[in-house]
KEMARPA-127749 format. One record per atom (N, C-alpha, C, CB): residue number from 1; x, y, z. Coordinates in steps of 0.02 Angstrom, whole numbers. Glycine has a CB too. Example, Ala and Ser with C-alpha at 12.3 -4.5 7.8 and 13.67 -1.06 7.14 Angstrom:
! residues 2
PT num      x      y      z
PT   1    660   -284    390
PT   1    615   -225    390
PT   1    660   -165    390
PT   1    565   -224    452
PT   2    642   -112    354
PT   2    684    -53    357
PT   2    645      2    394
PT   2    704    -30    286
//
This chain:
! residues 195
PT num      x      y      z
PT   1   5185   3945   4080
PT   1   5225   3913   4028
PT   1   5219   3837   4034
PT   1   5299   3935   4034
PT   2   5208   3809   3990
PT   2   5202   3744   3960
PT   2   5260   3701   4009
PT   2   5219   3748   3869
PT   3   5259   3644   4018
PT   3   5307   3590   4039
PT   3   5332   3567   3974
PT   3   5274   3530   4081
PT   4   5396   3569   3940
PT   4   5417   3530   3870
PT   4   5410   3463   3877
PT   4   5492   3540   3846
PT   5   5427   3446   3935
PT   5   5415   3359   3931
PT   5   5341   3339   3912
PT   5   5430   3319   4010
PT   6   5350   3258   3893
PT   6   5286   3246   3869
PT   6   5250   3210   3943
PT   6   5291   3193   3793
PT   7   5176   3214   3918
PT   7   5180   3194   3982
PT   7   5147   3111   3974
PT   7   5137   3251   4034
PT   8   5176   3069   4028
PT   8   5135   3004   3996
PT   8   5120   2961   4052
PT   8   5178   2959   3940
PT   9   5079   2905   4053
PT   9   5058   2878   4089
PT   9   5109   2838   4134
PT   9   5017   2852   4060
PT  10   5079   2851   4202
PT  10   5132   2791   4284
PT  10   5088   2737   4288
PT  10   5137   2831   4394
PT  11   5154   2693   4250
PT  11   5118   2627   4292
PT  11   5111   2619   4357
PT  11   5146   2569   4282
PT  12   5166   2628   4395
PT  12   5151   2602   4480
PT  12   5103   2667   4513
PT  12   5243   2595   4537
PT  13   5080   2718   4484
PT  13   5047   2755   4527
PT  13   4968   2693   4474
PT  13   5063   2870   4522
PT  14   4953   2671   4417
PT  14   4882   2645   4429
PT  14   4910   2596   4467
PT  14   4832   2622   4365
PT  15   4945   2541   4463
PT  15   4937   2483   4494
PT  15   4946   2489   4554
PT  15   4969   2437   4473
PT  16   4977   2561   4610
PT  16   4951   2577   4669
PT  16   4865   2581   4681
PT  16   4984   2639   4681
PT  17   4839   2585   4635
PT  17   4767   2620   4641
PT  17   4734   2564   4630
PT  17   4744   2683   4590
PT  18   4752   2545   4581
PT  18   4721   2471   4580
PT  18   4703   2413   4641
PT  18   4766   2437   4541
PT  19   4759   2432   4660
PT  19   4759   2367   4731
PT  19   4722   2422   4790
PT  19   4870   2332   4769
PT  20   4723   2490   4798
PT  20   4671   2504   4846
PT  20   4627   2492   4831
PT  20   4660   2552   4866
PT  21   4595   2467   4766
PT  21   4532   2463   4753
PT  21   4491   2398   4787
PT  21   4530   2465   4682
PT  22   4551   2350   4759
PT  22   4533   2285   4786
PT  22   4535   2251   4725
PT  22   4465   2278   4826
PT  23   4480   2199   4708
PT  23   4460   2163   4669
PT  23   4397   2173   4614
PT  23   4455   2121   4705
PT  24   4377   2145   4585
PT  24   4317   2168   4544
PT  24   4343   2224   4512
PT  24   4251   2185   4582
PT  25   4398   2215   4488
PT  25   4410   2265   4427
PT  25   4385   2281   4354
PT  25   4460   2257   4414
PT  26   4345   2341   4314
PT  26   4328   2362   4272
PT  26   4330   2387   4254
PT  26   4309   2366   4264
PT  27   4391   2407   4175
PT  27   4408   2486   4141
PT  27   4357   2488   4091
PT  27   4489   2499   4101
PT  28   4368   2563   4074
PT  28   4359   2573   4002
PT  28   4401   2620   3963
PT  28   4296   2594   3993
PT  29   4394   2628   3912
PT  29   4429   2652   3896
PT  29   4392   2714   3821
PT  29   4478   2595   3891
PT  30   4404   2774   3807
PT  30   4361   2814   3765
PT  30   4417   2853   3734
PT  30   4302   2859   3805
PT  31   4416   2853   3678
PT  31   4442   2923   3627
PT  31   4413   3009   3647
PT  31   4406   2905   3538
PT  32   4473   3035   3678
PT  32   4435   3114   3705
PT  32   4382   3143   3609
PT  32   4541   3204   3736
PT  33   4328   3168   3653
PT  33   4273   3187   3615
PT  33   4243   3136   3584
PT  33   4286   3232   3571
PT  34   4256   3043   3575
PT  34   4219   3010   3550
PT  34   4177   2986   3581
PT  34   4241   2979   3526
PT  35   4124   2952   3572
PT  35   4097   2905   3598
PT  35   4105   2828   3614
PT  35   4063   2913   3575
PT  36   4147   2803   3567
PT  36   4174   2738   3565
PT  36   4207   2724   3636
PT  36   4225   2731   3505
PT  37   4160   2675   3680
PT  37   4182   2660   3728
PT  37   4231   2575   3747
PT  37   4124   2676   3758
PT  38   4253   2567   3748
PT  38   4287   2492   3757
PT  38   4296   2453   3819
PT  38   4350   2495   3737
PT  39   4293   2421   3845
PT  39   4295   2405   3901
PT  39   4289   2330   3933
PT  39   4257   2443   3920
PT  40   4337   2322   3998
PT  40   4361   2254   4006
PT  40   4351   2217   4068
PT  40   4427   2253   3995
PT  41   4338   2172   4101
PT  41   4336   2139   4161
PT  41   4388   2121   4169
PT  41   4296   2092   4169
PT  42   4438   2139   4261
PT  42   4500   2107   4261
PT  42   4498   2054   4299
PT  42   4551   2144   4281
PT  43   4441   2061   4352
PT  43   4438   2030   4407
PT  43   4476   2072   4459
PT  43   4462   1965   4398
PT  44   4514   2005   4502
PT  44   4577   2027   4537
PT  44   4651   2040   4495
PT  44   4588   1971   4589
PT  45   4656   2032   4442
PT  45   4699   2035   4420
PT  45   4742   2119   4406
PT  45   4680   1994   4374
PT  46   4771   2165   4433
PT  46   4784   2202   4426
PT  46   4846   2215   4383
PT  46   4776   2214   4470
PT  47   4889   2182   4384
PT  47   4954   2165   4330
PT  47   4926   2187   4273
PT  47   4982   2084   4318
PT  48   4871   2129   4258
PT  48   4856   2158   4184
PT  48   4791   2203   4155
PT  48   4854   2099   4144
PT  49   4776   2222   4221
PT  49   4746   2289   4214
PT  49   4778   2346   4200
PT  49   4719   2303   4263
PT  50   4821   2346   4233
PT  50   4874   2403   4224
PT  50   4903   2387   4147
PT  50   4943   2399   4289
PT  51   4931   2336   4125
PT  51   4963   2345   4061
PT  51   4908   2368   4039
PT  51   4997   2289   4023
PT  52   4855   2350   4011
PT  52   4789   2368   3973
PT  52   4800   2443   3971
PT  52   4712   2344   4014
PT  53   4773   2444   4029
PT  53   4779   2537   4047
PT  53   4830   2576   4001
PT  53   4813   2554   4133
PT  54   4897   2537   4028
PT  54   4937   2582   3996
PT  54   4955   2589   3916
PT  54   4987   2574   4027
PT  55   4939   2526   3896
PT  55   4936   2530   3811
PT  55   4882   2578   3806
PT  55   4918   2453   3763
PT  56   4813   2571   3822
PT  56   4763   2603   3793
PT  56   4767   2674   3809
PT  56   4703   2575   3811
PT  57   4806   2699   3854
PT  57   4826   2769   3864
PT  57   4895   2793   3833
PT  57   4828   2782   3938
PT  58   4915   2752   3802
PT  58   4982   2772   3766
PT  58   4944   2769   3692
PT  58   5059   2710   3778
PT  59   4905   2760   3668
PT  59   4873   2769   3614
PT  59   4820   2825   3601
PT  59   4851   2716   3604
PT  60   4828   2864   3660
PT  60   4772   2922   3672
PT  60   4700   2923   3686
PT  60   4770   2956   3623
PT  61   4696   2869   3742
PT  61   4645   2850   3755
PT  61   4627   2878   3826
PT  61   4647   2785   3745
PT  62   4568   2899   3842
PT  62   4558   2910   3908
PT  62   4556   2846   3955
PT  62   4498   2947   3911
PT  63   4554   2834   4013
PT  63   4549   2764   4037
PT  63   4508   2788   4136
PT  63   4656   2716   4031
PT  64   4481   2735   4131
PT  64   4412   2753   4164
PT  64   4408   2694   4207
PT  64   4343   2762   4110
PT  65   4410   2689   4265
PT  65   4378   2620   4303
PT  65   4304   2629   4317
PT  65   4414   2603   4378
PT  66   4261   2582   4338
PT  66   4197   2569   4334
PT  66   4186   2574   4430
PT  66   4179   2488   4286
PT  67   4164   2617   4469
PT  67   4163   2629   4523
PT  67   4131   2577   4576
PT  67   4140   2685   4519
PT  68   4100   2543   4530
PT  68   4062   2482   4587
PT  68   4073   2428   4533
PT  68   3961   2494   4617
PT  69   4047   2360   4567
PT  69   4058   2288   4555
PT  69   4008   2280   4501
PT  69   4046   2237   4620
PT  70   4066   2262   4448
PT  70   4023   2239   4382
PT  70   4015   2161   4391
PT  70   4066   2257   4303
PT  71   3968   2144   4354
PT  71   3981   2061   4349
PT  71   4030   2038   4304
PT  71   3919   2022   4326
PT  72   4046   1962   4333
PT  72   4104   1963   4301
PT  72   4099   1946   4239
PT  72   4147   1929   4329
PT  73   4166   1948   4197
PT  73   4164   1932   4120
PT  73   4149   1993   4087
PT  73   4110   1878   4099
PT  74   4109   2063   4104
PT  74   4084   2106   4069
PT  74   4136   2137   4047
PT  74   4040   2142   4095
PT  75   4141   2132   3972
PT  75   4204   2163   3910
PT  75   4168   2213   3879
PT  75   4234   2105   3842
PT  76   4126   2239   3902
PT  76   4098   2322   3882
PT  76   4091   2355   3943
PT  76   4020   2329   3841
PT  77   4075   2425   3921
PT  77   4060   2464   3969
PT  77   3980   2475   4035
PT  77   4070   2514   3926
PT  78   3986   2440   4071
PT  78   3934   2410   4116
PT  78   3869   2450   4101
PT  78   3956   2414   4197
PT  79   3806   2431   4114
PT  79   3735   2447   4112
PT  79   3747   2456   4182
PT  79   3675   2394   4082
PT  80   3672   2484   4203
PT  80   3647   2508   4263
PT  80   3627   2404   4305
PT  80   3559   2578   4240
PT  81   3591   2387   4258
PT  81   3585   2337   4286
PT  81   3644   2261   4283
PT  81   3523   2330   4264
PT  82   3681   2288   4228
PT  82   3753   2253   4263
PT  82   3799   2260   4335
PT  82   3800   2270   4220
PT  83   3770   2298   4365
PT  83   3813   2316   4413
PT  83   3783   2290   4502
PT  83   3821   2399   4399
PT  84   3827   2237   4498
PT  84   3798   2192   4565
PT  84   3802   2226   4614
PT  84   3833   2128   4585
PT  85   3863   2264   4645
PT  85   3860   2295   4722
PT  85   3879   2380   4706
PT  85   3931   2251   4785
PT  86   3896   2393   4740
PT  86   3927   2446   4750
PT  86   3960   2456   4812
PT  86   3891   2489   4739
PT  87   4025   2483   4796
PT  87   4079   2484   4847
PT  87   4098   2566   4878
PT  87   4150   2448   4808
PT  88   4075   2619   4826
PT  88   4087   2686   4833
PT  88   4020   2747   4812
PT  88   4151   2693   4789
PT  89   4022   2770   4866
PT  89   3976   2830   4872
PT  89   4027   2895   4818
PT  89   3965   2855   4974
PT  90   4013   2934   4750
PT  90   4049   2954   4712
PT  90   4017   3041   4694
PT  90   4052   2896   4657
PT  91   4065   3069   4686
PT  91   4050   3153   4654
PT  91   4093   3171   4628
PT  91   4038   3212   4695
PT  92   4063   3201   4571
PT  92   4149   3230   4533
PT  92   4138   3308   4533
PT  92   4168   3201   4431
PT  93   4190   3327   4554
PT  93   4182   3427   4542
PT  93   4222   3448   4487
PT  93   4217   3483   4612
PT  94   4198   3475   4426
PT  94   4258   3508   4382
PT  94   4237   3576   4399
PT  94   4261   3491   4293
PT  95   4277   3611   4316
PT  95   4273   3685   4354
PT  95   4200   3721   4323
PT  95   4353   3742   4330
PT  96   4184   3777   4356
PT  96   4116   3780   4341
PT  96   4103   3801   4276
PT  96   4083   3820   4383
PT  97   4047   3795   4215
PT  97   4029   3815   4173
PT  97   4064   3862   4130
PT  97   3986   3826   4189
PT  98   4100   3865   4102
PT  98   4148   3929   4054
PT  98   4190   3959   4068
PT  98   4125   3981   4035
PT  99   4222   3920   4143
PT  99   4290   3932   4165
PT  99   4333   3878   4152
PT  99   4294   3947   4234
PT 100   4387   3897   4129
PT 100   4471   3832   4133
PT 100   4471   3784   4168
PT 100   4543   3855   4164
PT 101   4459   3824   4240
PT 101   4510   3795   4289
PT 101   4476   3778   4345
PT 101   4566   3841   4307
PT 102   4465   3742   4408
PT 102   4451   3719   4473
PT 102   4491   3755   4493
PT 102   4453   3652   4495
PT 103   4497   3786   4572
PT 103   4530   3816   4629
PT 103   4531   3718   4632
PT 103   4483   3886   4698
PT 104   4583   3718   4647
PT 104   4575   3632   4664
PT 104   4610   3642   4740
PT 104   4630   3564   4600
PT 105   4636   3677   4771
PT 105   4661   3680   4819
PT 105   4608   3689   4872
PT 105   4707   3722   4813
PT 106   4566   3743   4868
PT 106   4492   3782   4895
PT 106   4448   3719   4899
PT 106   4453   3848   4836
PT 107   4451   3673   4839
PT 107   4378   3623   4834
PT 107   4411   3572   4878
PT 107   4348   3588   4745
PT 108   4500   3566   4871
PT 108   4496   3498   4917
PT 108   4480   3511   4984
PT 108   4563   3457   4920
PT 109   4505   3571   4991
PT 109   4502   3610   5070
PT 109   4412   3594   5068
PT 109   4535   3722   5075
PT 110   4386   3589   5044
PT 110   4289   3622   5074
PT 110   4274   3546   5085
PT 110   4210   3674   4994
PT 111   4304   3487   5038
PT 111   4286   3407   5043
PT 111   4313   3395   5091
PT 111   4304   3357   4994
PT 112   4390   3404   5128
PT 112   4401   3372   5180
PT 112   4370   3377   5253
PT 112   4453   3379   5180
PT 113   4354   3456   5247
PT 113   4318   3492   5312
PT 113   4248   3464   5306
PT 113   4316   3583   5310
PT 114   4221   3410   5266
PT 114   4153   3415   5277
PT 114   4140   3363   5327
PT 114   4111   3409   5214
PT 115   4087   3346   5382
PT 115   4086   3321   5434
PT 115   4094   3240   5412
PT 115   4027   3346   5472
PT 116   4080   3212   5342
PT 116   4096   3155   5324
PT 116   4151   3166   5289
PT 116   4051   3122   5294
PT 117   4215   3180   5290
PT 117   4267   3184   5222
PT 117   4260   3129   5203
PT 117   4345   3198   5226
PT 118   4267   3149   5113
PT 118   4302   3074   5069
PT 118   4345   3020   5117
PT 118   4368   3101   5003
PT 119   4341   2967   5083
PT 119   4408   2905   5087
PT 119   4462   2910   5048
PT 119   4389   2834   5066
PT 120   4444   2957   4997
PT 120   4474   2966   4932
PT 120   4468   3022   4898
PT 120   4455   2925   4892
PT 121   4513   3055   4877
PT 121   4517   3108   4819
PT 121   4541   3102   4770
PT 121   4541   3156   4828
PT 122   4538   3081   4708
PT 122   4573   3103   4652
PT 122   4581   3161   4627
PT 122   4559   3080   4611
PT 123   4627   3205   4603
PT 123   4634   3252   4538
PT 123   4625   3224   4478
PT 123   4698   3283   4531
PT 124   4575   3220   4443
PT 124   4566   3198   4369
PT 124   4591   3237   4316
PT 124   4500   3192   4354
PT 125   4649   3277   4362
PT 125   4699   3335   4293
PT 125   4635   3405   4301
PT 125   4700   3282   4165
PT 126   4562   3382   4270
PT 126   4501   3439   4253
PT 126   4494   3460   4297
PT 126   4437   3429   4230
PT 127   4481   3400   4373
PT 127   4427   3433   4424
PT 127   4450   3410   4482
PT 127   4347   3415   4417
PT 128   4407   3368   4525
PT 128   4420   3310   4581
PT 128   4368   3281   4580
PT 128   4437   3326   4653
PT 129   4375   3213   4591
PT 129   4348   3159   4624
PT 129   4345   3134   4691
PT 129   4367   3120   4600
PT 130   4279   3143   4709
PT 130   4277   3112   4805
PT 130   4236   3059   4799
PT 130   4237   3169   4878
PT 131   4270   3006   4840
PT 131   4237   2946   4848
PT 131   4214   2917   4923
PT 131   4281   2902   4816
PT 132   4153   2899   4943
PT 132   4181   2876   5007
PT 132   4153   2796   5007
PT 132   4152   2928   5076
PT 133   4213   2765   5035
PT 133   4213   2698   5031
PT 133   4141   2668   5071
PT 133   4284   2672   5065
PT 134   4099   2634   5052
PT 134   4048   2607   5092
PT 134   4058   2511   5143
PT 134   3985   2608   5026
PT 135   4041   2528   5187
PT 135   4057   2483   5221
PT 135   4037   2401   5215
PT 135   4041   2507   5268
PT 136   3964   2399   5171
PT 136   3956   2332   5178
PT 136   3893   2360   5115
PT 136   3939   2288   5268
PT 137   3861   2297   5092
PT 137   3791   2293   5062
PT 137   3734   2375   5068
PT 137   3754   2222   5111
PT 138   3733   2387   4998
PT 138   3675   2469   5007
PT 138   3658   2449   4936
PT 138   3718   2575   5022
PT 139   3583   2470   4964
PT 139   3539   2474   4915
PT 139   3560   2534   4838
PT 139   3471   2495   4960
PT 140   3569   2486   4796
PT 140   3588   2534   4756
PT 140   3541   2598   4706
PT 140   3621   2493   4720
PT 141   3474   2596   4742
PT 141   3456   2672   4719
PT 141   3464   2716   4764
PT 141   3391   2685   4698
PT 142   3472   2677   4827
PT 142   3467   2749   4890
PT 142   3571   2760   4860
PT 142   3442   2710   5029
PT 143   3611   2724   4825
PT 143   3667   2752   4821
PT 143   3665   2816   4784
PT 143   3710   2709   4797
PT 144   3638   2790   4731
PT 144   3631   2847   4672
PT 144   3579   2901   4696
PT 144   3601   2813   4595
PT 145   3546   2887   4741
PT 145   3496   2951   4796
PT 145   3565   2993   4829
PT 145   3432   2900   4885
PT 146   3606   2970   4861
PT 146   3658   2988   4894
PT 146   3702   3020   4855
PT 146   3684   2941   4923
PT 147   3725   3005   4804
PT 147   3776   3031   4747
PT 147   3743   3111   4710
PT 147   3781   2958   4677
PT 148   3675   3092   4702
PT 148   3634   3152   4672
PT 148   3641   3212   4727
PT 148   3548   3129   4660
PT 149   3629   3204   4795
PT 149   3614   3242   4840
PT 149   3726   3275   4840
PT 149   3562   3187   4920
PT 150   3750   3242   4868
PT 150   3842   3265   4855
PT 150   3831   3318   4802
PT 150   3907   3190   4816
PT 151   3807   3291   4730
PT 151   3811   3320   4681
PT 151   3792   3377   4693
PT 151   3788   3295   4638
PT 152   3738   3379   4702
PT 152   3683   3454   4725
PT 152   3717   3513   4765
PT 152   3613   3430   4785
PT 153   3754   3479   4820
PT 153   3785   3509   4885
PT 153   3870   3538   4873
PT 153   3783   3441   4946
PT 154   3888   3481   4843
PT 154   3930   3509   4817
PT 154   3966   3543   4736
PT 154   3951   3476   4841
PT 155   3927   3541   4700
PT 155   3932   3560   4642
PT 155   3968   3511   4608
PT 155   3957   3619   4638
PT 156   3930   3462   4611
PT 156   3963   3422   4553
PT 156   3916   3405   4506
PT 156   3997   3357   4574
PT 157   3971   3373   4438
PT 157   3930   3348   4370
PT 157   3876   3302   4387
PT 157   3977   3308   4316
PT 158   3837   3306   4346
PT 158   3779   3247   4349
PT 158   3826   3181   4302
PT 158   3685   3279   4299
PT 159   3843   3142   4371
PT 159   3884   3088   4344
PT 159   3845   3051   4422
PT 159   3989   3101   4329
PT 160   3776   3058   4450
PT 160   3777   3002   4502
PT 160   3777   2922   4482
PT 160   3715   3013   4543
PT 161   3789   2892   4436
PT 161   3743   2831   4424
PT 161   3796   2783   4423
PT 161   3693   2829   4354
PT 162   3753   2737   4467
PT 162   3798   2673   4509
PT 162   3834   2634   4428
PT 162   3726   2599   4570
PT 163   3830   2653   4365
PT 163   3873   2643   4328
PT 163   3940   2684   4314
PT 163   3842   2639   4286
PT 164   3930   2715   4330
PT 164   3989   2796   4303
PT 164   4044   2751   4325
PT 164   3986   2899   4359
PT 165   4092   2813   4263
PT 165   4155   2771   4248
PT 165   4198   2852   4290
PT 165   4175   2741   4137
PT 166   4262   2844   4301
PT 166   4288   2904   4356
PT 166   4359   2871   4316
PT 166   4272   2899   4468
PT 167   4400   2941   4318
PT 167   4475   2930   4259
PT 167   4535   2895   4322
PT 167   4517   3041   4214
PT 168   4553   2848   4279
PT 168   4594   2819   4324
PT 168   4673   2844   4353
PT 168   4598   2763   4295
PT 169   4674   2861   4400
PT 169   4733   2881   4427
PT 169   4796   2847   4384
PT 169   4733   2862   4503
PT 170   4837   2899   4358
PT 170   4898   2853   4351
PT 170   4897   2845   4256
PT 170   4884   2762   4403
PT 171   4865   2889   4243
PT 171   4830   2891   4181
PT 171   4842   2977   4167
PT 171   4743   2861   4188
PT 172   4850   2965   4085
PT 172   4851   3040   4059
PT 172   4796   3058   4039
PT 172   4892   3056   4008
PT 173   4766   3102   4067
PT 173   4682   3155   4040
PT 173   4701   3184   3980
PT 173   4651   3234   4097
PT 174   4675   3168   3916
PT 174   4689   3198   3861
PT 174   4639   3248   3858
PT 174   4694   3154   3806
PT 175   4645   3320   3850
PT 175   4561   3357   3837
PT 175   4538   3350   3771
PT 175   4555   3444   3849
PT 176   4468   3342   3757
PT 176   4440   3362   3703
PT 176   4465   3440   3687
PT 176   4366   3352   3711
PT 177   4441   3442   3629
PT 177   4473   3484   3561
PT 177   4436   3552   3613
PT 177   4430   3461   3450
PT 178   4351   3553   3638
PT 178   4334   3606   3668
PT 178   4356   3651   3745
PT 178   4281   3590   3665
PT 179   4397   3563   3780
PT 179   4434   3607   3830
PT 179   4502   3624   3813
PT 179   4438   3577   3895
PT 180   4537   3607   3769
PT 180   4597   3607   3754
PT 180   4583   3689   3737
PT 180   4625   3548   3697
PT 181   4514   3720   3695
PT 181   4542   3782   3691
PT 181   4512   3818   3730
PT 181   4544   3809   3634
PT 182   4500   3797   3827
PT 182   4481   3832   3859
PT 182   4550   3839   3896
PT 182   4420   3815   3887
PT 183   4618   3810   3863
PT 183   4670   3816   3894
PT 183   4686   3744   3935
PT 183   4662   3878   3935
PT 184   4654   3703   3927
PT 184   4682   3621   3967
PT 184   4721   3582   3938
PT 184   4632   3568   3982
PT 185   4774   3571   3961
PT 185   4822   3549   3916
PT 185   4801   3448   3968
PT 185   4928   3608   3924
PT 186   4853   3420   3929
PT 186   4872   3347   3957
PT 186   4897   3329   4012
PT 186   4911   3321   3927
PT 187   4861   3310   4050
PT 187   4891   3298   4120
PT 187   4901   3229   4164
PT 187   4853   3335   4159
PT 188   4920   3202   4204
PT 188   4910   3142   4230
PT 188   4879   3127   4293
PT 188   4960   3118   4231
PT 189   4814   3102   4295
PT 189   4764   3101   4344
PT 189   4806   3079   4429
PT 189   4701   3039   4313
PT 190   4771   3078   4471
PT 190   4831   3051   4519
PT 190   4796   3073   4594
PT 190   4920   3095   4501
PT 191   4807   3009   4656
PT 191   4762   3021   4713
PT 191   4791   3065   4751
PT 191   4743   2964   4752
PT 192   4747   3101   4783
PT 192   4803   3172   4827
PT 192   4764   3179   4886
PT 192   4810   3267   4783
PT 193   4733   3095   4890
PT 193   4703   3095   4967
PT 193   4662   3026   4988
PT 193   4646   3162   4974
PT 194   4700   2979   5026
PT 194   4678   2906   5044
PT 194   4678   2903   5113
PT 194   4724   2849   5016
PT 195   4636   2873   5130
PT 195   4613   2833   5205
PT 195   4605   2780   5209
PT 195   4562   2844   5235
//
């Protein structure tokens, strides 16, 4: 049975997330099933990252941070070769092919037991997100070499590329029209595992 409440976006759970992130902040923001992508450079500024966020998700917008260091000023959604460093090794698991739902309990259980666990887990409402924080300067094709191989191993989307955008905690996952009638209703993304 349904929750009657509506459900809507936490500010202090993004602007918690925000500041683990650090600095070099980069949203975007997408209409579920559109393509129209939007997107903003905050810097360090997280205050008004978060408002951003939260207007553009109170208008039914998906909202997306940019996983590694864009250059700065970039007010679209980053290129491959916009993207100066990278800060996170990334995989996303949803649920498999023509099913609803993730065991999300089972998948976090198999990510934490693995001899490297994440730094990070999100629930993106669909699936999970594992991140693991990288320590200093990496070549960014052996990242996206690294992200492909997670992917492989662990069943995740082909989302390796040191551009990919990952739904921002603290944010409502609106589904497109095709998961909505695999049964996914609106949910609010949110971390359920930091180091």
């Amino acid at each position: 049975m349904s929750d009657p409440r509506p459900v809507t976006p936490d500010p202090e759970a993004i602007s918690s997330f925000l500041k683990i992130i650090g600095g070099d902040l980069h949203l975007c923001s997408i209409v579920p099933g559109g393509d129209r992508c939007k997107g903003k450079w905050f810097g360090d500024d997280a205050e008004a990252a978060t408002t951003w966020a939260m207007t553009e998700n109170e208008h039914g917008k998906g909202v997306y941070w940019t996983v590694n260091c864009v250059i700065p000023g970039r007010n679209k959604k980053a290129t491959k070769g916009e993207i100066r460093a990278a800060r996170f090794l990334h995989v996303d698991v949803d649920p498999p092919k023509g099913l609803p739902c993730l065991d999300k309990v089972r998948a976090e259980a198999e990510l934490r037991a693995l001899p490297c666990p994440p730094t990070m887990i999100i629930d993106s409402g669909g699936g999970l997100q594992a991140f693991w924080r990288l320590d200093g300067p990496a070549d960014l094709e052996a990242v996206e070499a690294l992200n492909r191989h997670a992917a492989a191993r662990l069943g995740g989307d082909h989302c390796h590329s040191i551009e990919h955008l990952m739904r921002l905690p603290g944010t409502v996952n609106y589904p497109n029209a095709r998961k909505r009638e695999n049964g996914r209703e609106p949910s609010v993304a949110k971390v359920i595992h930091v180091q």
